[in-house]
C-alpha positions in Angstrom: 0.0 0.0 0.0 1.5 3.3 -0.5 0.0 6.7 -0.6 -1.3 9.5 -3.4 2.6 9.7 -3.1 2.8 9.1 -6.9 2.6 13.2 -6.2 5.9 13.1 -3.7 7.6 10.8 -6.2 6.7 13.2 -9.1 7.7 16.0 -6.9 11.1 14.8 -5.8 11.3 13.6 -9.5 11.2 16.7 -11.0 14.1 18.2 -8.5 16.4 15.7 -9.1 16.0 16.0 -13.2 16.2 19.9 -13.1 19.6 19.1 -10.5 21.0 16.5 -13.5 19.9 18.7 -16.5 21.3 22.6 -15.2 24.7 20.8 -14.3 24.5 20.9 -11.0 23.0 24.4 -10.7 20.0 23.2 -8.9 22.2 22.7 -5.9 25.1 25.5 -7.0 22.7 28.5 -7.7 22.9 32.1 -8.1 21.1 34.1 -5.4 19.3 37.2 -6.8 22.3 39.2 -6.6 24.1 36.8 -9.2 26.3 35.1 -6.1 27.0 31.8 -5.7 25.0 29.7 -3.4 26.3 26.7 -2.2 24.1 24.4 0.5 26.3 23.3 3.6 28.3 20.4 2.9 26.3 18.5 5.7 23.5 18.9 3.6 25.3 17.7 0.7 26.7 14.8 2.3 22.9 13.8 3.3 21.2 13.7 -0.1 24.1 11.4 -1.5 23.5 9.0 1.3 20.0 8.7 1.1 20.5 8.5 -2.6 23.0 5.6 -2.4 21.5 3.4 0.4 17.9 3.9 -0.1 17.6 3.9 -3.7 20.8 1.6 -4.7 20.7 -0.7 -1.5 17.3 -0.8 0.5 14.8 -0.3 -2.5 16.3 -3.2 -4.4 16.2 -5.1 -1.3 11.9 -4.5 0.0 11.1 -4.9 -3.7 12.3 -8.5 -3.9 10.5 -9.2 -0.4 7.5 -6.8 -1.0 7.0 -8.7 -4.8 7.3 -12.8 -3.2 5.5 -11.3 0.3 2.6 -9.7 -2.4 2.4 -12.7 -4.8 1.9 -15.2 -1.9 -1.1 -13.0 -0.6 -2.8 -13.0 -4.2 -2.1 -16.8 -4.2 -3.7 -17.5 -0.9 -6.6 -14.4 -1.0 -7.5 -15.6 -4.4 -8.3 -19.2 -2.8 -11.5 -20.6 -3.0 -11.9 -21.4 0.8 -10.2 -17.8 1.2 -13.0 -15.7 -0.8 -14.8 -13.0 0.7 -15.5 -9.6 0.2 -13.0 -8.3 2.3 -10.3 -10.3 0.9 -10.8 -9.6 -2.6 -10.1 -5.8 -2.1 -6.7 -7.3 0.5 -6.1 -9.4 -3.2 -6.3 -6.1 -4.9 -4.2 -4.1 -2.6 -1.8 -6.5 -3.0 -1.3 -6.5 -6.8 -1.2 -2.6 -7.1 1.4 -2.6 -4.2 3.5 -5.1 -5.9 3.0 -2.9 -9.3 4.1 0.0 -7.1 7.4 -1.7 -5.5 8.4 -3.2 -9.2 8.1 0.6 -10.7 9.2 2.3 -8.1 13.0 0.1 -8.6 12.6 0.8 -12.0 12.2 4.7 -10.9 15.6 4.4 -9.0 18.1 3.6 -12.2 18.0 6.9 -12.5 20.7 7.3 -9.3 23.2 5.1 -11.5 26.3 6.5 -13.5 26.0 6.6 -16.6 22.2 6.6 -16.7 22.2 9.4 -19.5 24.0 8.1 -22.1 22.4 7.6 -25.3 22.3 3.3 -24.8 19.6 4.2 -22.3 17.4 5.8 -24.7 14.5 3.2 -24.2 14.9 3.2 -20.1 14.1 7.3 -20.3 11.6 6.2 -23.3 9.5 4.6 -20.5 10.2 6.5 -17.7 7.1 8.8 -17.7 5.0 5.6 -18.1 6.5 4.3 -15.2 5.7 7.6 -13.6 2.0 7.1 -14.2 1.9 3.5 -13.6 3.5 4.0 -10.1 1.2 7.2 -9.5 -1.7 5.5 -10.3 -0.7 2.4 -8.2 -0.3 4.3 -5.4 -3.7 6.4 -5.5 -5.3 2.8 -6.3 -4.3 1.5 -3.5 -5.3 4.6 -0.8 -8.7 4.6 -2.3 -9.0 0.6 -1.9 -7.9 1.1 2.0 -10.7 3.4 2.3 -13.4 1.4 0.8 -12.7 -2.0 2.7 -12.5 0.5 6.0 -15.6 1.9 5.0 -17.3 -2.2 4.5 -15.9 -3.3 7.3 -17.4 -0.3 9.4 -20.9 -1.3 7.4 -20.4 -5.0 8.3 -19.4 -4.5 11.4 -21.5 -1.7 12.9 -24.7 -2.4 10.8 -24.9 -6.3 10.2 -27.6 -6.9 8.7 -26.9 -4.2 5.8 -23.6 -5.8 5.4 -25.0 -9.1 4.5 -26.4 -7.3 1.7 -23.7 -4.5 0.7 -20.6 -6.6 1.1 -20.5 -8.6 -1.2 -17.7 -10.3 -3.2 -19.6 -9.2 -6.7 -20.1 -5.4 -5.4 -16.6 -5.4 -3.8 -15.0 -6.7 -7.9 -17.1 -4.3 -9.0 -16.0 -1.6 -6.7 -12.3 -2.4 -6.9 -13.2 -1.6 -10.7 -14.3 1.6 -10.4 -11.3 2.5 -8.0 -8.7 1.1 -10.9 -10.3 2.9 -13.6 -11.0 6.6 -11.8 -7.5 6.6 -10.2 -5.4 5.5 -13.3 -7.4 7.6 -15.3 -6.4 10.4 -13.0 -2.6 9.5 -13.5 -2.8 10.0 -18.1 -1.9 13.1 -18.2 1.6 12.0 -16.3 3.4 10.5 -19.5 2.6 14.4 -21.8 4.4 16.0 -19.0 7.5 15.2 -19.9 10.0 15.4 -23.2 13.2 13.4 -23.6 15.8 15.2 -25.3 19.3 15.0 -26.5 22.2 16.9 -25.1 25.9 17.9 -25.8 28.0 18.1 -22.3 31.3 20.6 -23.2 33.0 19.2 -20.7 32.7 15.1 -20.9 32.7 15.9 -24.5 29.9 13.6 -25.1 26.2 13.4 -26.3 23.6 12.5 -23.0 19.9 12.2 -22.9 17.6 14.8 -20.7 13.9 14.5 -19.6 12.4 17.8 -19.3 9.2 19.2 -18.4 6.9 19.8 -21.7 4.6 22.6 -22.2 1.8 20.6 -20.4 4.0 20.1 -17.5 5.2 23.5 -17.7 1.8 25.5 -17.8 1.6 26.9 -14.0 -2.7 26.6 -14.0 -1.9 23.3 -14.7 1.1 22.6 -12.2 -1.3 24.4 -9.7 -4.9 22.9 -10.4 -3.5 19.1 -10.8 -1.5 19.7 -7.6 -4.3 20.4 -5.4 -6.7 18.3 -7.0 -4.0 15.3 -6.2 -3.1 17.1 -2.6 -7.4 17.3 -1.9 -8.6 13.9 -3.4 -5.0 11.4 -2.4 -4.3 12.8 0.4 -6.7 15.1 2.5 -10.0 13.1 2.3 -8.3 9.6 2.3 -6.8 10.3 5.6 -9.5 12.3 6.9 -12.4 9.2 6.5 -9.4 6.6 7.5 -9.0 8.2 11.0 -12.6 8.5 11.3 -14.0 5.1 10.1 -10.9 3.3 11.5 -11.8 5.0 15.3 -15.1 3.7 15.1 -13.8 0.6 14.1 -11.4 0.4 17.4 -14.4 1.3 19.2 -16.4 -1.4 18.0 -13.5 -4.1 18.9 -13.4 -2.7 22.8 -17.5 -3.0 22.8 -17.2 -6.2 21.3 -15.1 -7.7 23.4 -16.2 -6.3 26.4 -19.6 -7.5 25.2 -18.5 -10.9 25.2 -16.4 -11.2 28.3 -19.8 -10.1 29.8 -21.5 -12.9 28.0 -19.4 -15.7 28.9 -19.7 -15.4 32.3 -23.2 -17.7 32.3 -20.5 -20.1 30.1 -17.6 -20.2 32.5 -20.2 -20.9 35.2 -22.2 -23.8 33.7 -18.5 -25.1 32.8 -17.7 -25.2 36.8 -21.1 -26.6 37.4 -20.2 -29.4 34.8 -16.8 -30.1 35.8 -17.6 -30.5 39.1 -20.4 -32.8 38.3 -19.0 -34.6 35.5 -15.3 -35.0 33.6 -16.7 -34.4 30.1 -15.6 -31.2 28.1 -17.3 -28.3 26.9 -16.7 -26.2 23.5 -17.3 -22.4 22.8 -20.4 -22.0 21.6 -20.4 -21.3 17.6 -21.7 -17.6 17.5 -18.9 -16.9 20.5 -16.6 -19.2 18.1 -17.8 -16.7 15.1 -17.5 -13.1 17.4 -14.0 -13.9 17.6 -13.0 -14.5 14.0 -14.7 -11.4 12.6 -13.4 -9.6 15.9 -9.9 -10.9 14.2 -10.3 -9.4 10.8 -11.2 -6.1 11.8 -8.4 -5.9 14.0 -5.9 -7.1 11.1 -8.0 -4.2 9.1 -7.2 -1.6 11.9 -3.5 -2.7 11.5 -3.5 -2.4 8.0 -4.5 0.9 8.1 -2.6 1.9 11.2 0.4 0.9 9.3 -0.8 3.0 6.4 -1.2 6.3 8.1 2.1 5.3 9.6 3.9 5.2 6.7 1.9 8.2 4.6 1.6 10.7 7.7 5.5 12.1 6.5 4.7 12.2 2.8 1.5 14.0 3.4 3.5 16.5 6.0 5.6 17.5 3.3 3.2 17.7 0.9 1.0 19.9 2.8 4.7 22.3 3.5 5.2 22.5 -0.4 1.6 23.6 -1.5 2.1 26.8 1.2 6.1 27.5 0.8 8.0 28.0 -1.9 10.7 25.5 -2.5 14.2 27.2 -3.7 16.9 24.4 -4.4 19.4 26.9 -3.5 18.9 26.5 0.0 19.8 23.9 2.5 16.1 23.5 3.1 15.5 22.5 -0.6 18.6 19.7 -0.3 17.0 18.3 2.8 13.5 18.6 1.7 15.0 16.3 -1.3 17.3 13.8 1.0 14.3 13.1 3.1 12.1 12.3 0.0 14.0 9.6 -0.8 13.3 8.4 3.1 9.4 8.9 2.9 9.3 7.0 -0.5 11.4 4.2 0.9 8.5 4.0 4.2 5.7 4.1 1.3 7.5 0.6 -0.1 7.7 -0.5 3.8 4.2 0.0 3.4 3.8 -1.8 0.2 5.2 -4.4 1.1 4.3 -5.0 5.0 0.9 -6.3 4.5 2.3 -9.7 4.3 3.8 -10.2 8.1 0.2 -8.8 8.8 -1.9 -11.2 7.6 0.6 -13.6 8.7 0.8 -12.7 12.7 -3.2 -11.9 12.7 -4.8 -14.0 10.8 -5.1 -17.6 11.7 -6.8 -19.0 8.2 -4.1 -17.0 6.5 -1.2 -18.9 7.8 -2.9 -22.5 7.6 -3.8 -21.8 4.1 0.0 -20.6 3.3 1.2 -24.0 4.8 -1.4 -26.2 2.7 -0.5 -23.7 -0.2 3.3 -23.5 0.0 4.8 -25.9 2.8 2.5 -29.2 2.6 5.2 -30.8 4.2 4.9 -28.4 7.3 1.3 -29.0 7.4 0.4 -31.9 9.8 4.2 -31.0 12.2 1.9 -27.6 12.6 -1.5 -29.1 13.2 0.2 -31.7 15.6 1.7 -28.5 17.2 -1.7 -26.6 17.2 -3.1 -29.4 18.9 -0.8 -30.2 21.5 -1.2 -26.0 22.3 -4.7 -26.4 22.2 -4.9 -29.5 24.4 -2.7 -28.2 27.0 -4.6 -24.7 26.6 -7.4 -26.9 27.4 -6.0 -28.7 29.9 -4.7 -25.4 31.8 -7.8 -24.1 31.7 -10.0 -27.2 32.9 -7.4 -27.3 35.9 -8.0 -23.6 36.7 -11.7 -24.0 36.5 -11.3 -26.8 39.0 -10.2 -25.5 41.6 -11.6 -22.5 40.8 -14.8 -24.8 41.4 -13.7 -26.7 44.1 -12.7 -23.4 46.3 -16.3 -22.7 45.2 -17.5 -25.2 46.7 -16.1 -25.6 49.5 -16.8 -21.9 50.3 -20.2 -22.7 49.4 -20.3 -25.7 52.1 -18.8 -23.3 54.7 -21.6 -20.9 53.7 -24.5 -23.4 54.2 -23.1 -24.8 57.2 -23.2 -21.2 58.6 -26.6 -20.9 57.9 -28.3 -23.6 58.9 -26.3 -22.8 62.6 -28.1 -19.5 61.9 -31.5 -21.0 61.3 -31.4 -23.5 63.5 -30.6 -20.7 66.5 -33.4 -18.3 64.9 -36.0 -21.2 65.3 -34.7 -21.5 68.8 -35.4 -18.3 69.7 -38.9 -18.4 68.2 -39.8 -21.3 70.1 -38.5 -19.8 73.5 -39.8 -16.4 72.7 -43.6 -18.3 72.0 -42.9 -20.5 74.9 -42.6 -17.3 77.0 -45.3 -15.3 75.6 -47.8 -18.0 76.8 -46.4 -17.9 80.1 -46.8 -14.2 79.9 -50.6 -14.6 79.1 -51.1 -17.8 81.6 -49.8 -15.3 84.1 -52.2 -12.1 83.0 -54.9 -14.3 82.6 -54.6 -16.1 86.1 -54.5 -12.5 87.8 -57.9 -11.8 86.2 -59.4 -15.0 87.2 -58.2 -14.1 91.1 -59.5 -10.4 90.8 -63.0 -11.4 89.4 -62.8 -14.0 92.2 -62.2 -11.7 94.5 -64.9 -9.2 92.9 -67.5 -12.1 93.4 -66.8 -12.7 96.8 -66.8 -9.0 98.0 -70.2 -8.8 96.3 
């Protein structure tokens, strides 16, 4: 996954030709008073590093892992036992970030010697198509975050709709409509540009430039195509992924607070049944269900944490550029170069990270890679699995015993308390009736003697 950072890549693109094509006068420039100005050499010293280890050493390197990582995941999303709605867009983000890492090593030949000479004619032939393949990759594969953040928000929060809106044929459809606007977006990239040839005085030899054409040097264009990229890539994609991914994280906490509040009533028929009896009792399926959607929306949430991650630079600097003026002259313009080449090196992080996180999160993801890819692996694993679950099992059938058993025992201590208690209450009934009919013996013998007493007198 990478961001509407086609625009960063373009950006950066565009600084580094007009540094090759003036001879260096990008970074040695004249001031306005016709001095020379020449960035600090720590600046210097900065951009060729990020140049050399990012683009020659690291890119090379997360492309190979980001392609095999991204090919597995189309393999295994693309599954029959694997298809869903939600994984048919994960299928999709994986092949545009795979299209993004490829292009975006083809991108960085442009750091090697000798790049310019005429040989390399074809290379800077399809370099603007490579540009707009790896712009519209990118912005393909914000706008796919978004919409399975926005279905899994619908199936999650509103389930009933979901069984009805998410579905795999609206979500091919959908993915569709994403490809087509977003690429479509990205045509004008390739009429930007003109390769031309150029004599160098002093290597004495013919080189190849790319310049920026009359479409690309138009400043309504430059200006309108910027902020439509800035507003539709990079403003409302993060601004709906922080708002439909905090609902999401809500929805996880209420969930499972929700069902630690249900299984309660379990745990406590499971007491009552292991105290009674040895046999064993299962989850019940719609507990067994909770947890695996509770699971995919939480590898969703990291998907997309990971995302804003990885973007939240590129957009900073984005945002800087639209409201300051960017003068290579400076050592703010080197830097603002240097750390390019960082951001767009976390976007291919990006790219190519989904993989560990559909491998650490998802259970079916990993079984289905073993039976896929490692058959051999596949029963040692389910042997493991089952021993874990056993002794899971076991651990937990232990604890609920003596749980139980302290339970019950307290509960005898209890009962044995009160029926002391009872048996002391009725005790003192009986005595306290026993002495109200004294009492009334007593009063009722007095009146007998006084009417007596009254008779005789009489």
């Amino acid at each position: 996954m990478t961001s509407g950072a086609g625009l960063l890549d373009n950006y950066t693109e565009l600084l580094a030709i007009n540094d090759n094509n003036n001879n260096n006068s990008a970074i040695y420039g004249n001031d306005s008073s016709g001095e020379r100005l020449i960035p600090d050499e720590v600046y210097l010293h900065f951009l060729d590093s990020s140049r050399f280890w990012i683009q020659r050493i690291l890119v090379p390197l997360i492309m190979i892992i980001g392609t095999i990582g991204n090919t597995i995941t189309i393999v295994i999303m693309t599954r029959r036992r694997m298809r869903s709605s939600t994984n048919w867009y994960l299928a999709a983000l994986a092949i545009f970030d795979m299209l993004y890492l490829i292009f975006t090593f083809y991108l960085s030949f442009r750091h090697y010697d000798n790049i310019k000479d005429l040989k390399f004619y074809y290379y800077w032939l399809l370099w603007p198509y490579a540009v707009m393949i790896c712009d519209g990759s990118s912005n393909t594969s914000i706008w796919l975050t978004v919409t399975f953040t926005i279905e899994r928000y619908i199936a999650v929060c509103y389930p009933m709709k979901g069984k009805v809106i998410c579905t795999e044929s609206r979500a091919r459809k959908q993915i569709f409509c994403v490809f087509i606007v977003c690429f479509g977006f990205t045509i004008p990239t390739p009429f930007e540009w003109e390769i031309l040839e150029r004599f160098e005085a002093i290597t004495n030899q013919t080189v190849l430039q790319v310049i920026p054409s009359a479409l690309g040097s138009n400043e309504i264009y430059k200006l309108v195509y910027y902020w439509l990229t800035v507003v539709l890539f990079i403003f409302i994609p993060f601004l709906l992924l922080t708002i439909f991914n905090t609902f999401l994280i809500r929805s996880v906490h209420l969930s499972r607070r929700q069902r630690r509040t249900m299984t309660r009533p379990n745990e406590q028929a499971m007491k009552a049944t292991l105290t009674s009896s040895s046999s064993t009792t299962t989850a019940p399926p719609a507990d067994t269900s909770s947890k695996q959607e509770s699971r995919i929306t939480i590898m969703l949430i990291a998907v997309v944490i990971l995302f804003l991650i990885c973007q939240l630079p590129t957009a900073v600097t984005l945002i800087y550029t639209a409201f300051h003026d960017i003068d290579l002259n400076t050592n703010s313009g080197v830097l603002i170069r240097g750390l390019g080449n960082i951001f767009n090196f976390l976007m291919a992080i990006n790219a190519a990270g989904n993989f560990v996180l559909y491998c650490l999160l998802s259970n079916k993801y990993r079984r289905t890679f073993l039976q896929s890819f490692c058959p051999c692996l596949k029963g040692k694993v389910q042997r493991l699995q089952s021993a874990y679950q056993q002794t899971n099992v076991y651990t937990n059938s232990t604890s609920l015993a003596k749980k139980s058993m302290k339970s019950q025992s307290s509960l005898d201590r209890t009962r044995t308390l009160v029926s002391k208690r009872l048996v002391s209450y009725r005790e003192a009934i009986n005595q306290q009736s026993f002495d109200n009919v004294v009492i009334e013996n007593t009063k009722l013998n007095g009146t007998v003697t006084n009417v007596n007493r009254s008779i005789d007198k009489w």
